[in-house]
Backbone as a ProteinNet text record, in pm:
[ID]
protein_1_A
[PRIMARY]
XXXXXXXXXXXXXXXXXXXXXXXXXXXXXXXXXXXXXXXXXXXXXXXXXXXXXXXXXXXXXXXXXXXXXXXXXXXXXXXXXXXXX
[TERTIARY]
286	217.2	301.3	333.9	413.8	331.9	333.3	261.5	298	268.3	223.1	129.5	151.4	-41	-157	-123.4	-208.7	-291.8	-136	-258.8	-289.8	-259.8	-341.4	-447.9	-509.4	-601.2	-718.7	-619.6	-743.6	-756.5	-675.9	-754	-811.1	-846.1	-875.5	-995.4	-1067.7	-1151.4	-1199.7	-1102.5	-1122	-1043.7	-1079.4	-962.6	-887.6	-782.5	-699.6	-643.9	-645.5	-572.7	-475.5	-404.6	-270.4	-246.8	-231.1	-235.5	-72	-5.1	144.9	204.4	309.6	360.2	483.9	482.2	555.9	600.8	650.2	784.1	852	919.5	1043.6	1021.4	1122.5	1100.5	1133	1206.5	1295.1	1216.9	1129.3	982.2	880.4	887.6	859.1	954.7	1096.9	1167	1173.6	1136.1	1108.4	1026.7	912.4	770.3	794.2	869.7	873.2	789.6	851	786.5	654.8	607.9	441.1	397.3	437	341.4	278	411.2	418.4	315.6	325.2	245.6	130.5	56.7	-48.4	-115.6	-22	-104.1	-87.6	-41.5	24.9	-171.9	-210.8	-308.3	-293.3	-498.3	-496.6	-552.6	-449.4	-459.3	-602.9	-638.7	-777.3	-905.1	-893.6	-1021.6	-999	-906.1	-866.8	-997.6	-1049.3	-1134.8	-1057.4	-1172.6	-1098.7	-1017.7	-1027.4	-976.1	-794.6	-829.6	-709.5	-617.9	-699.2	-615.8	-541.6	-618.7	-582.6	-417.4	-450.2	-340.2	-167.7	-268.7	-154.5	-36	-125	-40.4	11.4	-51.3	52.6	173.1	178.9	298.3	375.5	287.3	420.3	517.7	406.1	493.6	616.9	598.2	663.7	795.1	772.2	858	956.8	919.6	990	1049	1043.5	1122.5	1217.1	1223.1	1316.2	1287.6	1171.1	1138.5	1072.4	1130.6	1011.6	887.6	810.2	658.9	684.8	590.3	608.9	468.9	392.9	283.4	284.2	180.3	201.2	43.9	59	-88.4	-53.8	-166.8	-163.3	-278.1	-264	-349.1	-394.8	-509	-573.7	-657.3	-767.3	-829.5	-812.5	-705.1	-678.5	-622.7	-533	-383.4	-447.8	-548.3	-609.6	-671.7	-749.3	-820.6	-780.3	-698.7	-660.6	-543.1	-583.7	-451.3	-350.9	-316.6	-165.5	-87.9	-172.5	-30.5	-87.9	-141.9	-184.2	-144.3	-3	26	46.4
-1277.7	-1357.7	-1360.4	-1458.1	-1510.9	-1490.9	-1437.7	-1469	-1565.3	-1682.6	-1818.3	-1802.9	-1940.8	-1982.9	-2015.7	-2069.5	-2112.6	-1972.8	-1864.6	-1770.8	-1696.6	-1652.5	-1568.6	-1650.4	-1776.5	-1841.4	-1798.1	-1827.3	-1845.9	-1673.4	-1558.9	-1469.2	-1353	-1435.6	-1403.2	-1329.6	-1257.7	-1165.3	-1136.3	-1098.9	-1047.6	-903.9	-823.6	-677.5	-734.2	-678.7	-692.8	-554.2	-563.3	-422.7	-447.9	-360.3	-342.9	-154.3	-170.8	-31.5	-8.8	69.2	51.4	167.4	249.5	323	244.6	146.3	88.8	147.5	268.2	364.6	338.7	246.4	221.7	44.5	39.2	-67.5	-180.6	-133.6	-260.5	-359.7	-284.8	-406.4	-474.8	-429.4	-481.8	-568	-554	-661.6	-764.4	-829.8	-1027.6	-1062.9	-970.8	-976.1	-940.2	-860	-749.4	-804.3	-986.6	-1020.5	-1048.3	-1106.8	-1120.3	-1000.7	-919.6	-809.5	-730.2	-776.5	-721.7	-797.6	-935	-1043.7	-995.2	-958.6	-993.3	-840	-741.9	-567.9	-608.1	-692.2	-668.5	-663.4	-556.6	-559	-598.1	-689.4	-774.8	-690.1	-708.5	-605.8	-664.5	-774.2	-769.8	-749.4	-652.9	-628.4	-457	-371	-222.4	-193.5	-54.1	-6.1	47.6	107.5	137.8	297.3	385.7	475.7	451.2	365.6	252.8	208.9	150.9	105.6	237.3	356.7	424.8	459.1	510.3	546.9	454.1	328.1	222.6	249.5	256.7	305.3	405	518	624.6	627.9	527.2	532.2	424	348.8	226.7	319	440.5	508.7	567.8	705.8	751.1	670.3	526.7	446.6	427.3	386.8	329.6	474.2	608.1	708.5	726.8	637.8	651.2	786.3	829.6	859.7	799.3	859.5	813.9	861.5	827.9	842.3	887.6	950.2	974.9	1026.6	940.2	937.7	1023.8	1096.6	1174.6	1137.1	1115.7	1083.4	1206.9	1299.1	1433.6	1378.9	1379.3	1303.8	1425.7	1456.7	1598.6	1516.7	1478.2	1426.8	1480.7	1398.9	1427.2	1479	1537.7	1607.5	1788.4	1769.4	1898.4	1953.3	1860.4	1892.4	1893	1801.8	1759.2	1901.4	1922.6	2050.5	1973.6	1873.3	1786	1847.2	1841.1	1838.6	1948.7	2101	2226.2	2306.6	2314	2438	2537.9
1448	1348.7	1221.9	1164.3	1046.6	921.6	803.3	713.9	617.2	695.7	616.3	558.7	446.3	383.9	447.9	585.9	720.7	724.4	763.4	834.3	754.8	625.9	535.1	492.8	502.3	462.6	588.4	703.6	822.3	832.5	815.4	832.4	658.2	607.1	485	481	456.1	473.7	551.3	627.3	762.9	795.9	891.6	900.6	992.3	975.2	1119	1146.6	1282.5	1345.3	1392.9	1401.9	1459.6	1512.2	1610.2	1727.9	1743.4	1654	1671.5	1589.1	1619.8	1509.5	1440.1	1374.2	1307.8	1188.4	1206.5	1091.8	1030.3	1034.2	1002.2	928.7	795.7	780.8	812.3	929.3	956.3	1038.8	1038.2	1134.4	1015.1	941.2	800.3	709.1	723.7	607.2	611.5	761.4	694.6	669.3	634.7	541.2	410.1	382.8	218.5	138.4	73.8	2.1	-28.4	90.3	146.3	142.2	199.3	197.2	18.1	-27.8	-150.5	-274	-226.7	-303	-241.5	-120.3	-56.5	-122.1	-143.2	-201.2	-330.6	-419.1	-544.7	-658.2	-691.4	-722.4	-885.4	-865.2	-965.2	-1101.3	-1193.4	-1301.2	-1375.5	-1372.7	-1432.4	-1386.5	-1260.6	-1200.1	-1191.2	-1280	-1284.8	-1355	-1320	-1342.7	-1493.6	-1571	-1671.7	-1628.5	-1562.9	-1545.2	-1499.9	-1391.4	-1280.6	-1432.4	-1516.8	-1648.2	-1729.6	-1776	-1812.2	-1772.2	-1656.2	-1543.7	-1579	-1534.1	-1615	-1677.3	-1796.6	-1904.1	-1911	-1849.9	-1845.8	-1797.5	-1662.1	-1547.7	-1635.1	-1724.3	-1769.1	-1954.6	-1953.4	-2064.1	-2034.8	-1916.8	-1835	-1769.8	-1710.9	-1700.4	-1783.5	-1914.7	-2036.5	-2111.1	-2088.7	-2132.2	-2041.1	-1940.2	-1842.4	-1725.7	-1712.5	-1640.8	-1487.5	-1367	-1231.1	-1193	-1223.5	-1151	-1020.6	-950.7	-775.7	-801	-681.2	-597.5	-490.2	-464.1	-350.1	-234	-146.3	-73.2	42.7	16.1	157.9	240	318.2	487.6	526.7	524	513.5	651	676.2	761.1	913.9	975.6	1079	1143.8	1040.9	1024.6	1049.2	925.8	917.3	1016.3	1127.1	1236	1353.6	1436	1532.4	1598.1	1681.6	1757.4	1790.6	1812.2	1777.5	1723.9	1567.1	1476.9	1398.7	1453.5	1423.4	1542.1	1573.4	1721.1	1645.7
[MASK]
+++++++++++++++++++++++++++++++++++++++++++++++++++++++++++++++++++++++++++++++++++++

C-alpha cells in the first residue's frame, strides 16, 4: 500500500494492522516523509503540560544541547518467559 492522498483519505479513521517485525528502516524509507507528515503532531491541540514540555526540549535544543527520549516496554517484556530466561 502506497501512501497516497487516495489512501490516507479512504483509510482515515480507521486502525490498521500490520503483523510483521519490520526493524529496520530500510522498509520504511520510501515512506519517511509521509510517515513523518502523517505523526507530525498538531501543536494546537497540546495539552498544556505536552506544551510545557515543548518548551523545555525547544530550550535545551537552542543551548545546543540533545534531548533523548527513552520509552521502557515494561508490559510484555516484563511478563512473558520469552524474553525473561
Amino acid at each position: 500500500m502506497s501512501l497516497d492522498k487516495d489512501n490516507l483519505t479512504k483509510y482515515a479513521n480507521k486502525f490498521l494492522v500490520h503483523n510483521d517485525y519490520c526493524q529496520s528502516e530500510t522498509f520504511f524509507e520510501p515512506y519517511k516523509e509521509d510517515i513523518k507528515r502523517i505523526f507530525k503532531p498538531d501543536i494546537g491541540k497540546l495539552s498544556p503540560q505536552a506544551q510545557e514540555w515543548k518548551v523545555k526540549i525547544e530550550r535545551t535544543i537552542a543551548k545546543g544541547k540533545v534531548p533523548v527520549g527513552i520509552h521502557v516496554r515494561r508490559g510484555d517484556f516484563g511478563t512473558s518467559k520469552q524474553f525473561n530466561k
